[in-house]
Every structure is written in C-alpha cells, then in structure tokens.
C-alpha positions in Angstrom: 55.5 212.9 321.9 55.6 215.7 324.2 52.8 217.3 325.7 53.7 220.5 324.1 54.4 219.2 320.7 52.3 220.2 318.1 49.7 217.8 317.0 49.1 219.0 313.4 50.7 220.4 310.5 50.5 224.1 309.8 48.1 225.3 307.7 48.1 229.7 307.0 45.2 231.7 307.8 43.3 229.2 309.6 42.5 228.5 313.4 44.4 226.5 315.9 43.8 223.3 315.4 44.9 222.3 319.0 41.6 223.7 320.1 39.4 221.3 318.4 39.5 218.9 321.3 36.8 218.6 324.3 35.3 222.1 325.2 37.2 223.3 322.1 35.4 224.7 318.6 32.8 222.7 317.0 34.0 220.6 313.4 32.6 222.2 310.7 32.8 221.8 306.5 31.2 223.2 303.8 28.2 222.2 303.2 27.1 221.3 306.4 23.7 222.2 307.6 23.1 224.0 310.9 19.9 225.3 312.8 16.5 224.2 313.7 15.2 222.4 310.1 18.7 222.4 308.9 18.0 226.4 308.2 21.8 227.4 307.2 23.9 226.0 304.7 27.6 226.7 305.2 29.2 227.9 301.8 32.7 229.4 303.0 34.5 230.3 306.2 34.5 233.9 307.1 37.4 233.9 310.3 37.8 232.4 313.6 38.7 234.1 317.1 40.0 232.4 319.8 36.6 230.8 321.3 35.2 230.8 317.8 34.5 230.4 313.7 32.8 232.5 312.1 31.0 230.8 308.9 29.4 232.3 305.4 26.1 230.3 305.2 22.5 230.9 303.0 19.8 231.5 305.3 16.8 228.9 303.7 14.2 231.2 305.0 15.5 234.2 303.4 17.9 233.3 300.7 20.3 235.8 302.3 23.8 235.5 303.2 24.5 235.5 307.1 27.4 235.1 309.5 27.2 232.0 311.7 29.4 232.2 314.8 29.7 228.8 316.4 31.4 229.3 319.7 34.0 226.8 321.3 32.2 224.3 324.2 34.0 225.9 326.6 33.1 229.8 325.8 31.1 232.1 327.8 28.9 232.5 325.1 25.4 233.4 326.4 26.9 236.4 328.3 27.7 238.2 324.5 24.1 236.3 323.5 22.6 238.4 326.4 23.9 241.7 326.3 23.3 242.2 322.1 19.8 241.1 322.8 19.6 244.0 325.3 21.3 246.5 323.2 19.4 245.6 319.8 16.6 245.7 321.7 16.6 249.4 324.2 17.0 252.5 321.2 14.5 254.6 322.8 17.1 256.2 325.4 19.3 256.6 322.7 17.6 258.4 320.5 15.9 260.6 323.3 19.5 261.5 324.8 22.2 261.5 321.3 21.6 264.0 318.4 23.2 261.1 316.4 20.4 259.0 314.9 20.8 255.3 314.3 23.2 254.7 316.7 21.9 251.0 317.7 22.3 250.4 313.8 25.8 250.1 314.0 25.7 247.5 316.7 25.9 243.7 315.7 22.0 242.1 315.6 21.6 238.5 316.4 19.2 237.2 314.0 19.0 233.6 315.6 20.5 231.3 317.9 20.5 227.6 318.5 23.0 224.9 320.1 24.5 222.3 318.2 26.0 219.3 320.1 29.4 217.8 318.5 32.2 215.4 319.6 33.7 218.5 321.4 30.8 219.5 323.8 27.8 221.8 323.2 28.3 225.0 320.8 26.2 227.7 321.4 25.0 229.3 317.7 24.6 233.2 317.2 23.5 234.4 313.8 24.1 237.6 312.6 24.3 240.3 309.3 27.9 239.3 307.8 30.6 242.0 307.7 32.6 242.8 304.9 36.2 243.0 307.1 37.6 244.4 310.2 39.2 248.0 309.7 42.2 246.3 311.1 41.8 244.4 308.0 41.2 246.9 305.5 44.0 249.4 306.7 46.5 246.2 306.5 45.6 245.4 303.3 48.1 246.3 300.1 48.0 250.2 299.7 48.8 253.1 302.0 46.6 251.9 305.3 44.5 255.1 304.4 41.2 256.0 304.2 39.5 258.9 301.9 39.2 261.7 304.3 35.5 261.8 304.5 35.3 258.4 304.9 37.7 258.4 308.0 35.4 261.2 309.5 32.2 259.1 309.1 34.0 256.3 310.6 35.3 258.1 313.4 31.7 259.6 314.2 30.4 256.0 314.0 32.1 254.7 316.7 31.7 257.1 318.8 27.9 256.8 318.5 28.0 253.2 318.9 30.4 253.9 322.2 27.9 256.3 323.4 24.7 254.1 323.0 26.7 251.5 324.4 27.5 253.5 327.4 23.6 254.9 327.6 22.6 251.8 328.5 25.1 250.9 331.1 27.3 248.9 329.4 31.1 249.1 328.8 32.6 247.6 325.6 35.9 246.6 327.4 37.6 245.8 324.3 37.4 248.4 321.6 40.1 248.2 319.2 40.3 248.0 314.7 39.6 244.6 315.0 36.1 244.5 316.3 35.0 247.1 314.7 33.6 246.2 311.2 32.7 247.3 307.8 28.9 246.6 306.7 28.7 243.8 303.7 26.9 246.0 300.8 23.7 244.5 300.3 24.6 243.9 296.7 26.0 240.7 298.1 22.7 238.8 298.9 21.7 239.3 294.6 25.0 236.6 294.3 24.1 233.2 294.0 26.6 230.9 295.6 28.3 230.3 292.0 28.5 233.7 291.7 30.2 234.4 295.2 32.7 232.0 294.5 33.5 233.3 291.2 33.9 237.0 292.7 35.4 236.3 295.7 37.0 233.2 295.4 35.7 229.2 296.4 36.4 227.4 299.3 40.2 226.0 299.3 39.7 223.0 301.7 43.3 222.1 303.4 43.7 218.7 304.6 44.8 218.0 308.6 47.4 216.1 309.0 48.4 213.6 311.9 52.3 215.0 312.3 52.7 211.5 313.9 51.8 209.8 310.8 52.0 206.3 312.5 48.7 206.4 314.3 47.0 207.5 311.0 48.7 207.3 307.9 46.2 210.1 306.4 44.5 212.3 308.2 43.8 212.7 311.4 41.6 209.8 311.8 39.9 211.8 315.1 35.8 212.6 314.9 37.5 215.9 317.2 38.8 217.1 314.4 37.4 218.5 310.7 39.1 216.3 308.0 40.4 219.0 306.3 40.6 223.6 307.8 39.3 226.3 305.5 41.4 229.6 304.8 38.6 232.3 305.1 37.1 234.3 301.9 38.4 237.6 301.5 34.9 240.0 301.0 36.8 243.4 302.2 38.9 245.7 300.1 41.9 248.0 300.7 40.8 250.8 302.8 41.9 253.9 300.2 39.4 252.0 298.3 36.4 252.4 300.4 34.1 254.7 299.0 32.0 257.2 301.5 28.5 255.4 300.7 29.9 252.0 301.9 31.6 253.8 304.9 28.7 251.8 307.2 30.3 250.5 310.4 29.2 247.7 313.1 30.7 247.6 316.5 31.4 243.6 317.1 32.4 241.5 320.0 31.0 241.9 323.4 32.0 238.9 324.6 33.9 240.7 327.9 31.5 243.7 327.9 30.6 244.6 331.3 27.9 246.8 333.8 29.8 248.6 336.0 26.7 249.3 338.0 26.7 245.0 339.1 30.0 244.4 338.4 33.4 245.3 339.1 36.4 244.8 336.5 39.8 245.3 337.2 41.2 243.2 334.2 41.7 245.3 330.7 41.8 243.2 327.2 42.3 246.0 325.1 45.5 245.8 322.9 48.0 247.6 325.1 48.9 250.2 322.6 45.7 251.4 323.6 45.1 250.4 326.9 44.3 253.2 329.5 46.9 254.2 331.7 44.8 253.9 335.0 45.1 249.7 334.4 48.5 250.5 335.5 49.2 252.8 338.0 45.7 252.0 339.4 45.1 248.0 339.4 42.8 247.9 342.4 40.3 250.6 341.1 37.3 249.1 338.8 37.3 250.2 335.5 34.4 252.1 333.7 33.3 254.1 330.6 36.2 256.3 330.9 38.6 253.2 329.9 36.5 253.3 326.8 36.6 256.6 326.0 41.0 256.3 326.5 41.0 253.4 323.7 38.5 255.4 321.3 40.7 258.2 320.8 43.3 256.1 320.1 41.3 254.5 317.5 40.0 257.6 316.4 43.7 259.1 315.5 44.5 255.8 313.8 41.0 256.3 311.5 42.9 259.3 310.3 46.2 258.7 310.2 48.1 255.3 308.9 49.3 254.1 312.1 48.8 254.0 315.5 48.8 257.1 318.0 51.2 254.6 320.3 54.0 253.4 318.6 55.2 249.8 318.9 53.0 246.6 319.4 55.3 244.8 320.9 56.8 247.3 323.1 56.6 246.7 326.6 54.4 248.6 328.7 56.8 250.7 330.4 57.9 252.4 326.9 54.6 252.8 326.0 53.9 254.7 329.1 56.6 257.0 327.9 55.0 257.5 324.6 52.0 258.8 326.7 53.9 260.9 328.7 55.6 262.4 325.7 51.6 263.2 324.5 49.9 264.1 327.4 53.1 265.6 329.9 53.2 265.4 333.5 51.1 262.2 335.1 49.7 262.4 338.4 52.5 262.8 341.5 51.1 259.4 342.9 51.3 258.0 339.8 54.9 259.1 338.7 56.0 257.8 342.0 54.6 254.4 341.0 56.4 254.1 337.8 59.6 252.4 338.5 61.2 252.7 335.4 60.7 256.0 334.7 64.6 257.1 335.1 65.5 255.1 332.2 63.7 257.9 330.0 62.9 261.2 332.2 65.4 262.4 335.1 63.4 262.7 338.6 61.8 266.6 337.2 60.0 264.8 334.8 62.4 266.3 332.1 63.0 263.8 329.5 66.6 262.6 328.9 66.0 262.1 325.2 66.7 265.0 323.1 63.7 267.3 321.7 63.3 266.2 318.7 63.3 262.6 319.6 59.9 263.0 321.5 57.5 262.8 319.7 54.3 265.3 321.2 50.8 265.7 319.2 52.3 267.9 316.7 55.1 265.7 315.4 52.8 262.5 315.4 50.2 264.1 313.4 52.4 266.0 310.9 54.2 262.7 310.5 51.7 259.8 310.6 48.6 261.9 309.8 49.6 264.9 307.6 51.8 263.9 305.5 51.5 260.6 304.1 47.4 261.8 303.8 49.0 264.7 301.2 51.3 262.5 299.6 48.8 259.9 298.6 46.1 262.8 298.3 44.0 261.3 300.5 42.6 265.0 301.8 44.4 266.7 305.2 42.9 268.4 307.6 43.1 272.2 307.3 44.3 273.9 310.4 41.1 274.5 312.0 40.1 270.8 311.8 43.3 269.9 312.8 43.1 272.1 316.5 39.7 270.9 316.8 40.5 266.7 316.2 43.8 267.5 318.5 41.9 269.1 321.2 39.5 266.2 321.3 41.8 263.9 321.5 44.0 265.5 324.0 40.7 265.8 326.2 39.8 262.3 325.6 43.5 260.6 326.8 43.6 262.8 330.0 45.6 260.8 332.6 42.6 260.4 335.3 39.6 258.8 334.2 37.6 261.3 336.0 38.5 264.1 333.9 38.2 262.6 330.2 34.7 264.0 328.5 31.6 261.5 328.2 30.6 259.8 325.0 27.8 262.0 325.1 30.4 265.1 325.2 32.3 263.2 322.3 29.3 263.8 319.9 29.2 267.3 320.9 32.5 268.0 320.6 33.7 271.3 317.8 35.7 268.4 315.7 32.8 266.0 316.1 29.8 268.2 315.0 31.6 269.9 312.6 33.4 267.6 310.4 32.9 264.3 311.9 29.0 263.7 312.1 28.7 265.6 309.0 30.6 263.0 307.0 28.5 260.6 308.3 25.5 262.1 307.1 26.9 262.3 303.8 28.1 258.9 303.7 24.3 257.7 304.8 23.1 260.0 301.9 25.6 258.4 299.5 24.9 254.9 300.4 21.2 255.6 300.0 21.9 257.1 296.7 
C-alpha cells in the first residue's frame, strides 16, 4: 500500500484517524477513566481539533460535567497550559483599566491538569467548564445563521472585552475567529444525570475502525494505536436565532499559538484568511501585535450581526480577497499598492477599479445586503440609522490598512456603537441570565 493511502475507513464527524499513531492523539472510549484517582469518567465526545479531543466526562469530586482536552503526544501543549493559568489568574489590571466588568469571565479556566501516558506518547490533560458550541457552529446550524439582535450586540461586546483583557496583560490571541469563540453550557446541564443527557441530547453512537487492508486484520484494526471503534460528537448547541439574550454568555477558547509580543516576535498569522490582516501580506518581515487582533475582531464583529462574513469567499485566494478590502477600505498605502502584483487584474494603475460600480461591493452595499436585510426579513431586529453609522464607523476604524492607526481594545469598549448599544446588551443579557 502506498504511503499515502488511507489506512482507515471513513467515518463523518469524527477525527483523523491517521493521527492516532506515535506522537499522535491519545485512544480514548467511553467509559474510560482519566485523572489522578481515576477522577473523570468519559460519558460522550464533545469535538476534536487538530492536536486534540475534546471529551464530555463527570467530575467524581463534584458530580459536574466538564470538558476534558487530551492533547496529541506531539502538541505544544503546556504553552496554552501556561498562558490560561496566567490569564485566569491576573483580573486586577483589568478591572482597574476596562469599564467592562468580568472580562476574565469569559476566558476559558483550567480546572485541572494531569498527563496520561498511552501507546502514542505522553498526553498532556487540561480540564475545563464545557461549552455549549462554537458560534461557528450555531450560525451554521439549520435556520437563517442569525442571531436575535440583542443577543448579537452582547456577543459582540464580549469579545471585545475578552480581546482587551487579553491584550491588558500582554498577550495576543493570534487566532481569533467563530470557531474559538464559544457559547457558555447553561448550568441547567449539571442537574442531568448521565441517563438523562443521553436521552436529551442523544447517547454515544460508537463507529467501528476498520483495517481498509482487511488482510492483516480481518476486523478491526487489531493496533493498541488505535481506539477500536471513533465517536461522532454530541450535539449540546442550538441554532443561533434560537439563542435567547440570558444564555448569550461567551468564552474565548484556544490559545494554543497566543503570543507576548514584548519576548517574542511573530511573523506567521493562523487566522482564517477571510480575516487575516492585511499587513501579513504586504508586510511579512514586520512582527505582528495586538493590532492584527483588533483587524480579525471586526471582521468577526460584522459577521455577529450580519449572516455572513464581511470578506466574501473562503476559498478565494488571497489576492481577491485583498480586493474585497480594497473595495471596503479604498486606497492602500503607496508601498503597499506597489507590492501587490496582481492588482491590474481588478484596478487600472489609478487605483480605479475596472469592475463596474455596482459590482463593488463598499460598507453600504455589504451591510444593506448581508446585514440589513435578511435581519428584517426574518425579523431578527435591524439597526436603525444611528446604530448603523456608529457600528460602520467602528469597524471602518478597526480595519484601517496600517496597524498603527487601528484604535486599541481599550478604545473598542469606548467606542459610540460600543457603549451605546453593544455593552448595554450585554448588561441585559447578564441581567436576564441571572433572572
């Protein structure tokens, strides 16, 4: 067999199985005990990444529910380990510098951590709350990939808290997108016995791995590398036009290439390129820091609102999305527009575009047509125009082309849009979930 055949049959929804070899992820099933005194018991799989799973497990100490993330042998693990230990741990600057209270709230806690040793290496442990979904998750779901106005707000004002305590203490997310950003589990949750779980959300489906060359191993996979059989992952979230304000409770995940910009230089972007800054371009040899954050939060703050992203086209290449952000923002820098090779397959040499008007698509058109108007058909609430000056203004400040002259996190909060429709929502949506 080749080398670059694949090993085992496909099974939806679940991990690559190629990767349970040595340095790969850790074999798991349910049932399985982990942790010092065997302390969790692994009831269902919650997801996987691609130096992890994620597992639903009871806590014996507590009787609570909690997210077990067993990283692959070969991850960097105890970088993430250290820098959530730092941030659960520093709220005092925070507090002291933000007018937005319980900003290290929405940051993921570890509870625990421990190593287990497998057939695949060493597997560093982190235990955390569990999250409900991504809002990648909830906005694919069936329905219109809308939230409830308010609840978008609330949202939006979360992350930008979370950025800016991030930022306060000198650290830079590095990869903020939909995906890592999470919705709270309601605590309701933890009053479900196991049973009960299964009957609400669904029991484990256990699919067997097969051996595609079925003449070493008739069944299975007959390898101690590899789990016996992969588990799809439980379903806890909901579609997002479903999410009411009180559950609107966010948590900031996944700082596993979060970086100090003060003892470390990064040149290297993993944001998804839709929202990747510009300057990671036209600029490779210049480190990046907290204004590459602040470029990929207004992106994600538009998509909270609207039911798509500001930049159209995952899989365009990164030359028409550079187009797109030229059509949004106008002009680039001279030395940057001189860098951009393929810039005469859209805009003649005086940055005129060769499209015609209406086919470029400025702030206006993207939020009557992406934002306004599916939000009214589905009445979902719309922005009047005052909001809607104020959220465009924002977010025309926040995507400026040098990272020198986009506003700070800090700014963010204090921003008209922010403090008078965003944080408010928020506020609500703490009173409601309180209620």
């Amino acid at each position: 067999m080749s080398n670059f055949a694949f090993k085992y049959g496909y099974i939806e929804d679940v991990e690559d199985l190629e990767r349970y070899e040595s340095g790969g992820y850790h074999p798991i099933q349910i049932d399985d005990r982990l942790g010092i005194n065997e302390r969790y018991w692994i009831v269902h799989k919650l997801g996987h990444g691609s130096y992890s799973t994620v597992w639903l497990a009871v806590d014996s100490f507590t009787s609570k529910y909690v997210a077990v993330k067993v990283c692959a042998a070969d991850a960097d693990s105890q970088r993430e380990i250290n820098i959530l230990s730092h941030l659960s741990t520093n709220t005092a600057k925070h507090n002291k510098d933000s007018r937005a209270k319980g900003a290290h709230s929405i940051i993921r806690t570890v509870h625990d951590q421990f190593t287990i040793t497998g057939p695949n290496g060493t597997h560093a442990c982190i235990v955390t709350a569990p999250a409900r979904c991504s809002l990648k998750e909830t906005k694919r779901a069936p329905g219109p990939g809308l939230f409830q106005l308010d609840v978008a707000r609330s949202l939006a004002a979360q992350a930008a808290m979370a950025v800016g305590y991030v930022h306060s203490l000198g650290y830079v997310h590095a990869d903020l997108h939909l995906g890592n950003m999470l919705l709270r589990l309601p605590s309701s949750v933890n009053d479900l016995p196991v049973p009960q779980l299964y009957e609400k959300f669904g029991a484990p489906d256990p699919q067997p791995v097969i051996l595609l060359d079925s003449s070493q191993s008739p069944t299975g996979t007959g390898n101690v590398n590899v789990p016996s059989h992969a588990i799809p992952p439980v379903w806890l979230g909901t579609a997002s036009h479903k999410v009411a304000l009180g559950e609107a409770r966010l948590v900031l995940s996944d700082f596993g290439v979060a970086f100090c910009p003060s003892k470390e230089s990064r040149f290297e972007s993993y944001t998804p390129l839709i929202i990747r800054p510009p300057e990671v371009l036209f600029e490779p040899t210049r480190p990046l820091s907290f204004p590459s954050d602040i470029w990929s939060l207004g992106c994600i703050i538009f998509e909270l609102l609207a039911h798509r992203s500001l930049i159209d086209g995952m899989l365009a290449p990164p030359d028409e999305i550079t187009a797109q952000q030229v059509e949004l923002q106008g002009p680039m820098p001279d030395e940057w527009w001189r860098k951009w090779e393929e810039r005469d397959e859209w805009y003649h040499e005086d940055g005129t575009p060769k499209t015609p008007e209406c086919d470029n698509w400025d702030w206006n058109q993207r939020f009557k047509l992406w934002l306004q108007e599916p939000r009214d058909r589905r009445g979902l609430g719309t922005p009047d125009e005052e909001e809607k000056l104020a959220f465009l203004e924002l977010l025309q400040w926040m995507l400026r082309w040098k990272p020198e002259e986009r506003p700070t996190a800090q700014q963010v909060l204090e921003a008209k849009w922010m403090t008078n429709w965003a944080i408010p929502a928020y506020e609500r949506s703490q009173q409601a979930g309180e209620a």
